[in-house]
RODREN-445392 format. One record per residue (C-alpha): residue number from 1; x negated, y negated, z negated. Coordinates in steps of 0.05 Angstrom, whole numbers. Layout:
+-----+--------+--------+--------+
! num !     px !     py !     pz !
+-----+--------+--------+--------+
! NUM !      X !      Y !      Z !
...
+-----+--------+--------+--------+
This chain:
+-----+--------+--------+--------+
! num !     px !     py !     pz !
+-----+--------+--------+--------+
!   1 !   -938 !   -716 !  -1732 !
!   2 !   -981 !   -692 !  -1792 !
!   3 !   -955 !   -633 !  -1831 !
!   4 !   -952 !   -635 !  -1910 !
!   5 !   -997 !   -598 !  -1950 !
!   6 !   -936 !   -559 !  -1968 !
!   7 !   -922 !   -538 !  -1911 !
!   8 !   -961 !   -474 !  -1912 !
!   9 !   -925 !   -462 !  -1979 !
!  10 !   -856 !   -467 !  -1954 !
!  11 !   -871 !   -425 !  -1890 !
!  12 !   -895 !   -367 !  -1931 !
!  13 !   -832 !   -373 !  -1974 !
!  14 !   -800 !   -371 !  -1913 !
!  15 !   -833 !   -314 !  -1884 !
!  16 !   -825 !   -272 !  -1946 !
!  17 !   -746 !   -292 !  -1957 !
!  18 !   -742 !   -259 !  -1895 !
!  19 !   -777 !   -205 !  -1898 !
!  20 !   -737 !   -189 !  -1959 !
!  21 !   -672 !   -204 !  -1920 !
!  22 !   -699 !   -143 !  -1870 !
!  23 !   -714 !   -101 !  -1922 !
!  24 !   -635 !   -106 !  -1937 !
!  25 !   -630 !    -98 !  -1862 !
!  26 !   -589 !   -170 !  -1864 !
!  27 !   -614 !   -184 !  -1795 !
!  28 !   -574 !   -251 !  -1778 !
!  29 !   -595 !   -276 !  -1837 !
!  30 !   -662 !   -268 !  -1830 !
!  31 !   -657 !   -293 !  -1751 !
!  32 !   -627 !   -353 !  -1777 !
!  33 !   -675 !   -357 !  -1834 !
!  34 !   -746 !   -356 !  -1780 !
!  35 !   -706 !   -402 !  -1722 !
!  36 !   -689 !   -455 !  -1765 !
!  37 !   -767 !   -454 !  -1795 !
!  38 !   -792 !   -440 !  -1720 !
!  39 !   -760 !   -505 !  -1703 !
!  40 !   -806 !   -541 !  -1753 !
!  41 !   -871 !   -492 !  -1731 !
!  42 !   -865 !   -477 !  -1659 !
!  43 !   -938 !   -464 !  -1656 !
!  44 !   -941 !   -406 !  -1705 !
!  45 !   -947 !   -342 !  -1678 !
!  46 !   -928 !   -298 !  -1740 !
!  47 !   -865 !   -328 !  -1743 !
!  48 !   -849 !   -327 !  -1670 !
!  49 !   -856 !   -255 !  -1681 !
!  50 !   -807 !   -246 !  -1728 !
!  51 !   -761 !   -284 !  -1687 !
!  52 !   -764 !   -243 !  -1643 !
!  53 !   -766 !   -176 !  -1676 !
!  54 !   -704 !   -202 !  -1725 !
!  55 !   -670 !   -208 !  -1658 !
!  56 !   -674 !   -152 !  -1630 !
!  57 !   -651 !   -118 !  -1696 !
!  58 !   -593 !   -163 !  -1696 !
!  59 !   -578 !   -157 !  -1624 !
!  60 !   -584 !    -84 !  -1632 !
!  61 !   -536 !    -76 !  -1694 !
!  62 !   -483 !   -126 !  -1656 !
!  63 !   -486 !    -82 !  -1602 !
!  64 !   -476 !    -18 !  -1633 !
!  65 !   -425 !    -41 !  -1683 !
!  66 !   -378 !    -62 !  -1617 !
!  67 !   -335 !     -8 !  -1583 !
!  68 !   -329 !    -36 !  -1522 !
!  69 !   -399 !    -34 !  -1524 !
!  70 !   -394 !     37 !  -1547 !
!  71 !   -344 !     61 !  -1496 !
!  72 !   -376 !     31 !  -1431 !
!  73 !   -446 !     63 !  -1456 !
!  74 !   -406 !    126 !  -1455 !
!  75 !   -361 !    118 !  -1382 !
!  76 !   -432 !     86 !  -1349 !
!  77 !   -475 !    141 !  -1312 !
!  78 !   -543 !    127 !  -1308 !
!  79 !   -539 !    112 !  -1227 !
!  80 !   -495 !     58 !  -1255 !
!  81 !   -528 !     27 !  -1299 !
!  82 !   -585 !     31 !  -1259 !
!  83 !   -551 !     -5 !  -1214 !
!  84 !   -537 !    -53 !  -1266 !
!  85 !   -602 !    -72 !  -1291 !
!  86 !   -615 !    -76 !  -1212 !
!  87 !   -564 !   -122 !  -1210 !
!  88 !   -583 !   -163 !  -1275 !
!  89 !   -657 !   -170 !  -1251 !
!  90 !   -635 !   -188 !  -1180 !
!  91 !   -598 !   -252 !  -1210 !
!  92 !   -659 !   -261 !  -1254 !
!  93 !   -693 !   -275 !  -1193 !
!  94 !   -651 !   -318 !  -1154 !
!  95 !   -620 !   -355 !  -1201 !
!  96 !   -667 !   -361 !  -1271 !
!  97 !   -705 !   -434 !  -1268 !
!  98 !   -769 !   -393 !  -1281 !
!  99 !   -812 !   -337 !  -1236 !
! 100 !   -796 !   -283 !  -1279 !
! 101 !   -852 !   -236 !  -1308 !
! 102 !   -826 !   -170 !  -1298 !
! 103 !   -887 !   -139 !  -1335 !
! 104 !   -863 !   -181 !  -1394 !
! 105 !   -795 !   -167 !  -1384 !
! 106 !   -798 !    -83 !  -1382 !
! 107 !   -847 !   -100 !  -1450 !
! 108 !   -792 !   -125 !  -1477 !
! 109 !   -740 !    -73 !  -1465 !
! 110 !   -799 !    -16 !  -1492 !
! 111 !   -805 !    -61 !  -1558 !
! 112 !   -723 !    -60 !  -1562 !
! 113 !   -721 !     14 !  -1550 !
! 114 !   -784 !     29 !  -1597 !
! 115 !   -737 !     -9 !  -1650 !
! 116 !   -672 !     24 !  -1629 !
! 117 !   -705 !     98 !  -1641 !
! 118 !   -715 !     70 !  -1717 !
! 119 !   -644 !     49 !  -1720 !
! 120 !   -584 !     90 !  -1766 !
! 121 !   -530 !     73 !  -1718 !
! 122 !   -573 !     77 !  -1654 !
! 123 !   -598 !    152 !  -1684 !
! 124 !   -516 !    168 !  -1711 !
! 125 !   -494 !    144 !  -1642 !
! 126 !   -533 !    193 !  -1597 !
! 127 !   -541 !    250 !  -1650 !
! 128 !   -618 !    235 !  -1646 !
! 129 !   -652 !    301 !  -1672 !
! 130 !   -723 !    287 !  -1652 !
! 131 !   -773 !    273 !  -1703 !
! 132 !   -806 !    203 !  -1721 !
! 133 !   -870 !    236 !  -1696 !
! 134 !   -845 !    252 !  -1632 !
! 135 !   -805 !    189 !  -1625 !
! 136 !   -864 !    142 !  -1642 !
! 137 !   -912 !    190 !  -1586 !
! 138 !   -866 !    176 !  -1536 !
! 139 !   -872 !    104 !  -1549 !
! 140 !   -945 !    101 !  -1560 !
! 141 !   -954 !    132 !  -1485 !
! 142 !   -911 !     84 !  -1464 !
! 143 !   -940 !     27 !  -1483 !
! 144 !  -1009 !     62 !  -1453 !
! 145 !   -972 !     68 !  -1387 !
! 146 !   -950 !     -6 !  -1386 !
! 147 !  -1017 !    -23 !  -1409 !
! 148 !  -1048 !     11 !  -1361 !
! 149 !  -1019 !     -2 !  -1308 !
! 150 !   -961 !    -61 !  -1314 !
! 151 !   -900 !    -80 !  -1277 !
! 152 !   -912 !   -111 !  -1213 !
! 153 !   -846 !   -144 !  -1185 !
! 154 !   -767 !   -129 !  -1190 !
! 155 !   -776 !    -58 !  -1154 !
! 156 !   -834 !    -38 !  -1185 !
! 157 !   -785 !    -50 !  -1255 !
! 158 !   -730 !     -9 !  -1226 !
! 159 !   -780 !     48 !  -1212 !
! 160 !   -804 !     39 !  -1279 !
! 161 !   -746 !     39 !  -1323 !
! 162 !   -716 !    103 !  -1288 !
! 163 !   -779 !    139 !  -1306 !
! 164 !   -776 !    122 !  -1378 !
! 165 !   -712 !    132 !  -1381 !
! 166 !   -708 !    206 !  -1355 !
! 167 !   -780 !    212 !  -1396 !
! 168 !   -737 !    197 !  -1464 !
! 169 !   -681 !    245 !  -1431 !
! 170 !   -738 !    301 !  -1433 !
! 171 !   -772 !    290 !  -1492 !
! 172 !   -719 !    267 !  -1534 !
! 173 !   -652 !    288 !  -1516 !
! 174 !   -633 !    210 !  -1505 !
! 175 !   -583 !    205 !  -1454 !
! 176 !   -616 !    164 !  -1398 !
! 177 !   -553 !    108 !  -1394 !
! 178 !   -563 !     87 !  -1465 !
! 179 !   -648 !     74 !  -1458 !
! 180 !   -636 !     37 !  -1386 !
! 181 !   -581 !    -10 !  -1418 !
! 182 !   -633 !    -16 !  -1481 !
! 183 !   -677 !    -43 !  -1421 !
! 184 !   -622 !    -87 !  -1389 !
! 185 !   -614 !   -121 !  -1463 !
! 186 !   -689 !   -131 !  -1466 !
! 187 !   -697 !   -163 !  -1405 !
! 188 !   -639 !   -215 !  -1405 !
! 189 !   -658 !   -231 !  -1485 !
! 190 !   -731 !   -246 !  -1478 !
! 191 !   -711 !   -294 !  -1426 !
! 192 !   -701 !   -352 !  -1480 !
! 193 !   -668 !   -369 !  -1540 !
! 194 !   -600 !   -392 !  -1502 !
! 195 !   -591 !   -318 !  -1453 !
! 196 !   -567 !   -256 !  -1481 !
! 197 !   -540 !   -199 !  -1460 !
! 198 !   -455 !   -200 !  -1478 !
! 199 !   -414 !   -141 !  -1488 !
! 200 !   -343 !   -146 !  -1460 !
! 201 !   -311 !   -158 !  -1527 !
! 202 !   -375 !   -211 !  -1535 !
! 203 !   -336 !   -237 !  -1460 !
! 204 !   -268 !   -240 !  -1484 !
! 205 !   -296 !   -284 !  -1542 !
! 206 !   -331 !   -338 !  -1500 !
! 207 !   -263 !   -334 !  -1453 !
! 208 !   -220 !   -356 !  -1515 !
! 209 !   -269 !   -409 !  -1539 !
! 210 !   -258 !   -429 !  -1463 !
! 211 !   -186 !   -431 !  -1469 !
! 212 !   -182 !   -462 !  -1535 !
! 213 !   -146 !   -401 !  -1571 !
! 214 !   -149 !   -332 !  -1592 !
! 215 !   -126 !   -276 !  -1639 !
! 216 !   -153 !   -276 !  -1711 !
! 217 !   -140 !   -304 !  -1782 !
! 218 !   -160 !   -380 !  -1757 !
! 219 !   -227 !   -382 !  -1802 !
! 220 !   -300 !   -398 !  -1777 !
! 221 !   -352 !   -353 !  -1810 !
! 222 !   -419 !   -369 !  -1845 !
! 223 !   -468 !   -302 !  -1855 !
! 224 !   -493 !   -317 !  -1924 !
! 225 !   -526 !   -280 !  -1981 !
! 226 !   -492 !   -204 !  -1957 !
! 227 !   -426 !   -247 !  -1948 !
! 228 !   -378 !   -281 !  -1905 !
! 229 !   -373 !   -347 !  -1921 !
! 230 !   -310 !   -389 !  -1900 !
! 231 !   -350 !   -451 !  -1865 !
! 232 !   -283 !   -483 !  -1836 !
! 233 !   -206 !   -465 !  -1852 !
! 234 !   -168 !   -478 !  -1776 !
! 235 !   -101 !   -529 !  -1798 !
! 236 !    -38 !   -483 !  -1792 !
! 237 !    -73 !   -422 !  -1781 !
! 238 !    -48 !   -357 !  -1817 !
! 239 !   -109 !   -361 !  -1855 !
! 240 !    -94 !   -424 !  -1882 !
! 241 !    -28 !   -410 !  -1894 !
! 242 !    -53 !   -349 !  -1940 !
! 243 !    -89 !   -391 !  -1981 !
! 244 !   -159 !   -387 !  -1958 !
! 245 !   -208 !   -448 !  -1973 !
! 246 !   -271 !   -471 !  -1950 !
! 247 !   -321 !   -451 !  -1991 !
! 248 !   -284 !   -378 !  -2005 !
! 249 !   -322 !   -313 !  -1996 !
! 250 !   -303 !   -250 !  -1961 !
! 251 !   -324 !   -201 !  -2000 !
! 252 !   -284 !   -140 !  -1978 !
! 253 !   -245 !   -120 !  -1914 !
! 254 !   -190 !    -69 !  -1915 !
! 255 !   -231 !    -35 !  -1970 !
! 256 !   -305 !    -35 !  -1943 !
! 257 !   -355 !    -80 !  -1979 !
! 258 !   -401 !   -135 !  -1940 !
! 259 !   -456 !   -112 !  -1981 !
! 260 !   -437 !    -39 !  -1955 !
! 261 !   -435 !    -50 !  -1888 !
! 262 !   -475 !   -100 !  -1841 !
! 263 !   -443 !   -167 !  -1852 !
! 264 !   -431 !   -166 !  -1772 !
! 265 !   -398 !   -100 !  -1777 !
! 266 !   -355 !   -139 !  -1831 !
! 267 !   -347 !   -192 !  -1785 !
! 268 !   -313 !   -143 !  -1727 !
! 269 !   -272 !   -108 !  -1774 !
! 270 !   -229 !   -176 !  -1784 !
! 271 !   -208 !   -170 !  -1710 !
! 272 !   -155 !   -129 !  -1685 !
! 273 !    -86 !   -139 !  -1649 !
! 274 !    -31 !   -193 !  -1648 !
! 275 !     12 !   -186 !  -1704 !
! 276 !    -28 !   -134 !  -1750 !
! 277 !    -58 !   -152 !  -1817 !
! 278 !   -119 !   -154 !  -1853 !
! 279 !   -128 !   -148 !  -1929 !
! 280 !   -197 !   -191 !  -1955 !
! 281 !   -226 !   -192 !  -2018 !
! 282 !   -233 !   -261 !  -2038 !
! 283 !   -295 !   -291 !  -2087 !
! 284 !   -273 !   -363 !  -2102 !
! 285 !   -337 !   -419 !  -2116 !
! 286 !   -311 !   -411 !  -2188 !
! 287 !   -322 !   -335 !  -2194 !
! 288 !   -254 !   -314 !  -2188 !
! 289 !   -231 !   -261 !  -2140 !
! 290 !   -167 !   -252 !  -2104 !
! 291 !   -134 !   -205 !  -2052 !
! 292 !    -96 !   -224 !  -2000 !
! 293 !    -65 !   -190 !  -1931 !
! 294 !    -64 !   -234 !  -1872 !
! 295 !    -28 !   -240 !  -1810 !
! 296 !    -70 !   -232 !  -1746 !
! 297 !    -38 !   -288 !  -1709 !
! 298 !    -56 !   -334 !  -1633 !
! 299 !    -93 !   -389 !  -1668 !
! 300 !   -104 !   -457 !  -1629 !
! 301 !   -169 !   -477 !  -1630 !
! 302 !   -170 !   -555 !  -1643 !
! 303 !   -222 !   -599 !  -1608 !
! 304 !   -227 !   -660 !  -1643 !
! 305 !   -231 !   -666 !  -1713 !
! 306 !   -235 !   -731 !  -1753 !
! 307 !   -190 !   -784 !  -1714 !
! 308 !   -179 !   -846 !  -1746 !
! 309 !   -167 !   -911 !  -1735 !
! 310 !   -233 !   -955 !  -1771 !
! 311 !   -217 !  -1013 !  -1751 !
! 312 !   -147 !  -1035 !  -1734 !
! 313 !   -158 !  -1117 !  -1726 !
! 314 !   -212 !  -1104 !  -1678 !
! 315 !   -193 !  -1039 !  -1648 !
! 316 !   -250 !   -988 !  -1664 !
! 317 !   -235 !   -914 !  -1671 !
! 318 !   -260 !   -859 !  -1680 !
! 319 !   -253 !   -778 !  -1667 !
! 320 !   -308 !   -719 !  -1671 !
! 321 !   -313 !   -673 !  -1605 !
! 322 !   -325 !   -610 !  -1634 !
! 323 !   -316 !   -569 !  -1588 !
! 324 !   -309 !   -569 !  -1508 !
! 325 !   -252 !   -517 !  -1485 !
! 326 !   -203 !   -529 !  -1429 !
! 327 !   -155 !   -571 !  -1478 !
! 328 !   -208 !   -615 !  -1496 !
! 329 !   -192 !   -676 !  -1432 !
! 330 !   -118 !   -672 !  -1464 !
! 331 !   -133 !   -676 !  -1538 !
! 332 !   -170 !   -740 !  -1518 !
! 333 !   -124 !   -773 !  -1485 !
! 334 !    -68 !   -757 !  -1528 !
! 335 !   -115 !   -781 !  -1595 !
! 336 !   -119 !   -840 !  -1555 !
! 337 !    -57 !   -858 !  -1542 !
! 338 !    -44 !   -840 !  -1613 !
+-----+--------+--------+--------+
């Protein structure tokens, strides 16, 4: 197919809307911005870049904005999580459909680390005293070693990523678990666009969408212009119950702005136990706002949407799978029947 002459035009809008949206440090935006333009260029290298360096920022701040995250980085010592990138690079090789390239790979955990050293909450996290110039020679000679002399297999990785890790230890102060799991991250992300690394909270959240339920204000979010935009109200949820629309804006939670505060950080701070609330700061499409508190509440998750009957005389109907969870073989059969 034969690209417009426009094209160009609308990939360097593209380019600079997100470069603006980094700027702002709005990192999921901008991801979402370069892979939905990436799908229309998959040959251009600039913006495969920025894919990947917008993920890695956003990966990063997801990471570090979770406390399970947080708390296993602090109970992990670094034989352990040695031992876990040993283990994650182990089932890289026996299991991913690809030979990996472990000289790739350990690239891509230096570039995530090189990134993390330039991050507030990676630098507030680890009370990171050492100055830009000694952070970005550490780096730099790291990136000569690697250059120099590559990765060669799995082991050669392990080797590898120990030595930077106690290197950072000495030069910066970094505690040695929190560059080898910056490593771990690296390695599973540059895999491909569907393999990431999950934090156990990250877990629990696939497990519900599994099960078809879990613990929140029944709303599914939209990152959008330094907001959280209500894509989709769940029927009978709490949220819906409080009033909450499609098309509504969270503005606010429990008194901390989205333009604050990363819009993922937002994003967290709406989870929490069974049975707690949450007060939101509403911006209506009209330009109205509104408070309200909400009920954190077990919200079933349906999986059809849409079922109707479109033809009665001859018998056609018709129902939206939107989702696949455990309930999913029921809620077909019983729309059927219905």
């Amino acid at each position: 197919q034969t690209e417009h002459l426009s094209d160009p035009t609308q990939l360097n809008l593209v380019l600079q809307e997100g470069l603006q949206l980094e700027q702002q440090r709005r990192w999921g935006e901008a991801l979402s911005r370069y892979e939905e333009a990436a799908r229309r260029y998959p040959r251009n290298g600039e913006l495969q870049q920025r894919v990947t360096l917008a993920r890695i920022h956003f990966d990063l701040s997801r990471r570090y904005a979770d406390q399970s995250y947080l708390k296993a980085m602090r109970e992990l010592s670094e034989q352990q999580a040695l031992d876990l990138f040993a283990e994650v690079g182990l089932k890289i090789q026996s299991h991913y459909v690809h030979n990996p390239n472990w000289n790739e790979l350990v690239r891509r955990g230096t570039q995530s680390l090189q990134i993390a050293l330039t991050d507030a909450s990676f630098e507030r996290v680890h009370e990171l005293r050492a100055s830009q110039d000694e952070r970005h020679e550490l780096t730099s000679y790291l990136w000569r070693v690697l250059d120099q002399h590559g990765v060669r297999d799995r082991k050669h990785a392990q080797e590898m990523v120990r030595w930077i890790a106690r290197l950072s230890g000495q030069r910066l102060q970094l505690p040695t678990t929190a560059v080898i799991l910056e490593y771990t991250c690296g390695a599973t992300n540059a895999l491909d666009t569907y393999t990431a690394y999950l934090t156990s909270d990250q877990l629990d959240d696939v497990y519900s969408q599994i099960e078809g339920n879990f613990v929140g204000l029944g709303i599914e979010l939209k990152v959008e212009e330094g907001s959280l935009l209500i894509a989709d109200v769940i029927p009978r949820g709490p949220a819906q119950r409080a009033g909450i629309q499609p098309g509504d804006r969270i503005i606010e939670v429990d008194g901390t702005s989205t333009r604050d505060t990363s819009t993922e950080v937002a994003a967290d701070l709406l989870k929490g136990e069974q049975g707690t609330y949450v007060r939101v700061t509403l911006l209506a499409p009209d330009g109205s706002t509104r408070q309200l508190s909400v009920r954190r509440e077990r919200v079933e998750v349906p999986s059809l949407e849409d079922v109707q009957l479109l033809d009665a005389e001859s018998g056609v109907a018709y129902f939206r799978v939107s989702s696949f969870q455990k309930t999913t073989s029921r809620d077909v059969d019983a729309a059927l029947w219905r």
